[in-house]
VOVOVEX-77551 format. One record per residue (C-alpha): residue in one letter; x, y, z. Coordinates in pm, whole numbers. Example, Ala and Ser with C-alpha at 12.3 -4.5 7.8 and 13.67 -1.06 7.14 Angstrom:
ATOM  r       u       v       w
ATOM  A    1230    -450     780
ATOM  S    1367    -106     714
***
This chain:
ATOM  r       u       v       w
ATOM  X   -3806    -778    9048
ATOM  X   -3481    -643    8904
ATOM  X   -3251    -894    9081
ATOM  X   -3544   -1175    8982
ATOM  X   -3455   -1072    8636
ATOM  X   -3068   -1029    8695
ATOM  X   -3043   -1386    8846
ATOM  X   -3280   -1559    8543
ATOM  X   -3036   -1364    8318
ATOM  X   -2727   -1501    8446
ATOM  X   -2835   -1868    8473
ATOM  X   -2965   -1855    8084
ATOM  X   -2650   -1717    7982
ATOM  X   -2846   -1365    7889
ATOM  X   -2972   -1541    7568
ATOM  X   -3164   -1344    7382
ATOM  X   -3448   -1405    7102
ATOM  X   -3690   -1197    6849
ATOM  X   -4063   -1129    6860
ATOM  X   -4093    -957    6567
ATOM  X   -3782    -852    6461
ATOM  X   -3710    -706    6796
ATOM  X   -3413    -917    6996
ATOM  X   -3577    -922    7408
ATOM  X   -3355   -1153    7671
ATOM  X   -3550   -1514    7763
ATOM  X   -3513   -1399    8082
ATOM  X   -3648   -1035    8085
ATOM  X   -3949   -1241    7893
ATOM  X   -3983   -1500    8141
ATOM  X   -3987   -1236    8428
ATOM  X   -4215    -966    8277
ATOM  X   -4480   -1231    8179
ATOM  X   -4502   -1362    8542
ATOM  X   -4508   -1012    8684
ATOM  X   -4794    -878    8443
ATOM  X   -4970   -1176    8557
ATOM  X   -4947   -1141    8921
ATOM  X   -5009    -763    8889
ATOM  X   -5313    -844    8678
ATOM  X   -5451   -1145    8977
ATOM  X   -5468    -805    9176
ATOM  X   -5758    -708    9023
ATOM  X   -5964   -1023    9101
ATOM  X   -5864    -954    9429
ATOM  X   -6083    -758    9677
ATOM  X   -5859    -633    9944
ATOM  X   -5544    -574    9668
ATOM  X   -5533    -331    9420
ATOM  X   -5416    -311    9063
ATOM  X   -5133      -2    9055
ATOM  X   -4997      62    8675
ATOM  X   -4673     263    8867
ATOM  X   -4613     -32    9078
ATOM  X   -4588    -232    8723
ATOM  X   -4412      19    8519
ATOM  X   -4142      44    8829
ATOM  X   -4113    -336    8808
ATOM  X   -4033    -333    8422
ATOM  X   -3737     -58    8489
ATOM  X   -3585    -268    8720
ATOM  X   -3624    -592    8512
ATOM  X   -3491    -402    8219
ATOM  X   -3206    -247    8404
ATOM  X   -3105    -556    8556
ATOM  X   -3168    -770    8244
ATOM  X   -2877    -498    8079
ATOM  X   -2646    -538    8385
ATOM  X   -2677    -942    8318
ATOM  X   -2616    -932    7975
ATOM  X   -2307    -718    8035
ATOM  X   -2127    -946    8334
ATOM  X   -2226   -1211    8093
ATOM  X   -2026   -1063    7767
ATOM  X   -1744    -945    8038
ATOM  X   -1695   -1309    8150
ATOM  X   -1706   -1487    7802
ATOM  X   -1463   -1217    7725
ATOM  X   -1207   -1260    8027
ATOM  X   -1223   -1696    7880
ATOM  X    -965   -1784    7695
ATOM  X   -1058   -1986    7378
***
């Protein structure tokens, strides 16, 4: 999921935005939201099982790679000239 959420980074431009006062990326968002959900089908399903350390690992790497975005995005804007 981390290079899901590096890739959505880098094609939003690592924009960010608040939920209450607390700046997230749109693409860290957009990524956790459809991985909580498909984490949380699991436990509708029979032969699949909900695993809370399968989801927590996912969020690291999101988060991780949603920092490594937003840095190779700042690095290129800052390589541009004006």
């Amino acid at each position: 999921m981390g290079l899901l959420s590096l890739l959505v980074n880098l094609s939003l431009g690592a924009k960010r935005f608040n939920v209450l006062s607390v700046p997230l990326l749109k693409g860290n968002f957009i990524v956790i939201a459809a991985v909580t959900l498909e984490e949380l089908s699991q436990l509708l399903l029979k032969h699949w099982g909900f695993d809370l350390l399968d989801l927590s690992c996912d969020y690291l790497g999101i988060i991780a790679f949603g920092v490594l975005a937003e840095h190779l995005v700042r690095r290129q804007q800052a390589t541009q000239p004006q």
